[in-house]
N, C-alpha and C positions, 0 to 999 in steps of 0.2 A: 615110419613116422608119417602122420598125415599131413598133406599141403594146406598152408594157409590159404586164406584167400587170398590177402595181396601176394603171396608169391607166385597162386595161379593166375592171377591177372598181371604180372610182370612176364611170365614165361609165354603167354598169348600175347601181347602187345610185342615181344623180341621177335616171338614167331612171325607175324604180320610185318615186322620191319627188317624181316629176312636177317635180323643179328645170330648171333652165334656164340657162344660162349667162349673165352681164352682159349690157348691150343698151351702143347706143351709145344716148347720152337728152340731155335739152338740160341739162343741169348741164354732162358733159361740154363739148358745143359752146359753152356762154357761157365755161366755164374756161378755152377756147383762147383765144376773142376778147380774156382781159384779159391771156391771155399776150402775145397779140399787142398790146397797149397800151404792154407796155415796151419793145418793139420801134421801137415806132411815136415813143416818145418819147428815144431814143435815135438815131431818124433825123432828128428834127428837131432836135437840137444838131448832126448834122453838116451838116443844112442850114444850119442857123444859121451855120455857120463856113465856106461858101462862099465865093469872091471876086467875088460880087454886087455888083453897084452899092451895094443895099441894108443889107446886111453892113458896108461898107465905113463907113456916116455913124455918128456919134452914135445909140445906142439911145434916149437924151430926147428928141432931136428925132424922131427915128419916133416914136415915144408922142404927142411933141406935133400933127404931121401925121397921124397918126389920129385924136385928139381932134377936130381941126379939122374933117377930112372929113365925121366923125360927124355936126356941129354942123351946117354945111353941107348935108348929105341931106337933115336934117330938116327944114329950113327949106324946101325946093325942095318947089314943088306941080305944075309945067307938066311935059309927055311932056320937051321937048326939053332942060329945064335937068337932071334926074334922068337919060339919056340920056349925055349930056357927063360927068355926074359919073358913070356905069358905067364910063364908059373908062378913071379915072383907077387902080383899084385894081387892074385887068387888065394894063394898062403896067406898073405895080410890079411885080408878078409876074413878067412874062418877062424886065423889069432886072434882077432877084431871082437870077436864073438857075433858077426853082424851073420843072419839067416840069408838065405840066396834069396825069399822070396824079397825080403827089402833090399836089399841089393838090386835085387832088378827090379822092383819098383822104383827106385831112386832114379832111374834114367839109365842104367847098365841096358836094355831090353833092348827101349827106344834106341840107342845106338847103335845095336846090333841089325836090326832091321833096318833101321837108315843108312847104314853103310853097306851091307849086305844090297839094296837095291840100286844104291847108286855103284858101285863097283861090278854089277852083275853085266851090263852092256860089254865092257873090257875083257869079258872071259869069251864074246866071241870073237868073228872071223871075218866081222862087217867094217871094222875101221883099219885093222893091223891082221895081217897074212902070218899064218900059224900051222904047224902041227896038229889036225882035227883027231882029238882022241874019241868025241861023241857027235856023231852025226846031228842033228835036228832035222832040217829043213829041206831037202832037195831041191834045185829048182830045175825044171826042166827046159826052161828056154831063159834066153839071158836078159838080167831085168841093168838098166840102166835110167842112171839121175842126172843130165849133165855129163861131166867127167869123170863123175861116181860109175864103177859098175861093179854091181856084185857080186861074190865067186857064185860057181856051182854049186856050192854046197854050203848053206850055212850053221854052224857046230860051232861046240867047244872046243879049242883050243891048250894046247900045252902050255903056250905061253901066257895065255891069260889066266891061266888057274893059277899059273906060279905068281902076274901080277896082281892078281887077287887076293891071294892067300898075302903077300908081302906087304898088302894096304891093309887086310882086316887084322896081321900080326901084328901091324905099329899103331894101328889107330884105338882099336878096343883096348889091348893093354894101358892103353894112356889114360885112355880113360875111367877102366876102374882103378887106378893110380891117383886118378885126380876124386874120384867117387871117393874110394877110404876115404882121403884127404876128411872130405869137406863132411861125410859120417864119420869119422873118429875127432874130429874138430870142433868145436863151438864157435859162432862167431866170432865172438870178442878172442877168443885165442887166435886163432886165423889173421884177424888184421892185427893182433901184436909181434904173429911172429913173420908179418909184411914188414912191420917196421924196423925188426931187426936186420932185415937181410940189406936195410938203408934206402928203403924206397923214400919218393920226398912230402911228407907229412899231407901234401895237400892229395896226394895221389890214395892216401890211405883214408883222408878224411871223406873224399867224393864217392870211393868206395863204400864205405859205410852210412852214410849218408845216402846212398841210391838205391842201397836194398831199404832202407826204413820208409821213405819213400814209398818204395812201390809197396811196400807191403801195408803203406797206408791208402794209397789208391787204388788198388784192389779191394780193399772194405771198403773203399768208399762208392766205388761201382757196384757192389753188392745189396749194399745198402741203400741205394738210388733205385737199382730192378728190384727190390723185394718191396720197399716203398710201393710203386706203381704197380704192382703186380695186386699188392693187396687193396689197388684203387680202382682194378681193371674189373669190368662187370661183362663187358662184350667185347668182340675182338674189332681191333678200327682199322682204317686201311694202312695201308702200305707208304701211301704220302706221308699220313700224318706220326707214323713211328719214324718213316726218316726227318721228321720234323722234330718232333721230342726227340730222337739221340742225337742231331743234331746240338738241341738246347741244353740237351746236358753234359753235353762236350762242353761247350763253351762257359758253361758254367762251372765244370769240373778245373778248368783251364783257372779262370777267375779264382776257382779256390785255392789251388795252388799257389798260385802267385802270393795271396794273401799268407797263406801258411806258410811260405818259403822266408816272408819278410818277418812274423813274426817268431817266427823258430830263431833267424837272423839277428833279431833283435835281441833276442830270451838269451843266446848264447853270447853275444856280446856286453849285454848286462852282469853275465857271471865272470867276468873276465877271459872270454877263451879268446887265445891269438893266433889259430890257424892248425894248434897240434894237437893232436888226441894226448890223454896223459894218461900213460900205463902204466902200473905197479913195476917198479925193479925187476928183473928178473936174475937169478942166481943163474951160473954157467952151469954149462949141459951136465947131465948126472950121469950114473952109467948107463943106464937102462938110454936115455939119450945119444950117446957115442955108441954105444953096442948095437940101435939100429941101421946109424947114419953107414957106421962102418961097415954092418953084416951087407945093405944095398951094393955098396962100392964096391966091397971085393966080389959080390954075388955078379953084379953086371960086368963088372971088369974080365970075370974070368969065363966069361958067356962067348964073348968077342971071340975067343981061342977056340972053345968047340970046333 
């Protein structure tokens, strides 16, 4: 395509005022990421609506077979009873019909890497005196902090692999526990089967109210950078962006407050007095008691291994 003329006399006149053109920068890159959030939550109501084993029971009784488990983890101290009880929320999953890549897309992944680094320092020989089954580090003269000194020899540990293994046995299980959950769930099921378990109406209405929320100020910061992005012709300094995100904080702030009153008011107009109002719900069916129970006896009889 050939250059017009005003556009070659724009690109000479930037050149001569030493401008530069947008950059790609990590504002941009995080704006994708929460685009990508609605995405992400959009996929999981159609997960939710699979014909999963999981799908298929009572949303109470999932809630309640997760509480269970929870309960259950904690309480487990030995390798082989926490073992038994890893198995039980990876079965769910492939009943679930849900694929391992969404599954660890959903946050399974991140977990695993974030506990895995933070639990790694505990598997050595630098804070608690252990059984070195792998060498690392030698030192040859002795290093001192203070009234820190450090052994001879810095390695892995027996004992920090046993406490290692016992933190990523109760923590990742919990967490794809709480994962199914919230993939075999839909929202609005999720905080009705809150209300069952008798939490207090305002506890479930702030709850739902603070995901809609943000998932309203998240478009709306989206919508603010792509705005300005499509107003940006060169790039400005550094002052003047902490000055605009400044301004659109403050303005963002301002919006909300507005919106919070008139959402406040709109709900108030329709008569609501503080309680979400769910449909009846009929008592648990079988398919409902056949999971709550299959958990109970599953972790109960874990403990005994």
């Amino acid at each position: 395509m050939t250059e017009s003329g005003e556009e070659k006399g724009f690109r000479e006149l930037a050149a001569a005022r030493g401008l530069r053109p947008p950059a790609e920068i990590h504002v941009a890159r995080t704006l994708r990421q929460l685009s990508s959030f609605f995405s992400d939550s959009f996929f999981r109501e159609a997960t939710a609506r699979r014909n999963g084993f999981a799908q298929r029971t009572d949303p109470r009784a999932r809630l309640l077979a997760v509480l269970a488990f929870l309960v259950s983890v904690s309480l487990a101290h030995r390798l082989p009873v926490l073992l038994a009880h890893a198995a039980l929320p990876f079965a769910a999953v492939g009943l679930s019909r849900i694929r391992p890549r969404e599954f660890l897309g959903a946050g399974f992944l991140a977990a695993v890497v974030f506990s895995s680094l933070m639990i790694a320092p505990a598997t050595l020989n630098l804070f608690r005196e252990g059984e070195i089954v792998w060498p690392l580090l030698p030192l040859s003269r002795g290093f001192r902090l203070g009234p820190y000194a450090a052994p001879p020899v810095i390695g892995v540990t027996r004992e920090g692999l046993f406490t290692a293994a016992t933190f990523l046995l109760r923590v990742l299980p919990s967490v794809a526990a709480v994962l199914w959950l919230t993939l075999t769930t839909r929202w609005t099921d999720l905080l009705r089967a809150l209300r069952f378990l008798g939490l207090p109406p305002l506890f479930v209405q702030v709850t739902g109210m603070t995901v809609r929320y943000t998932h309203a100020l998240l478009r709306q910061l989206e919508e603010i950078h792509l705005g300005k992005k499509s107003r940006t012709i060169c790039r400005t300094g550094a002052s003047r962006e902490r000055n605009w995100a400044g301004s659109r904080i403050a303005a963002s702030w301002e919006r909300s407050l507005h919106l919070m009153e008139e959402v406040s008011d709109a709900m108030k107009a329709r008569g609501f007095t503080g309680e979400s109002k769910f449909r009846k719900e009929a008592r648990f069916g079988p398919s409902g008691w056949g999971i709550l129970a299959a958990v109970v006896v599953f972790c109960a009889g874990a403990h005994f291994l």
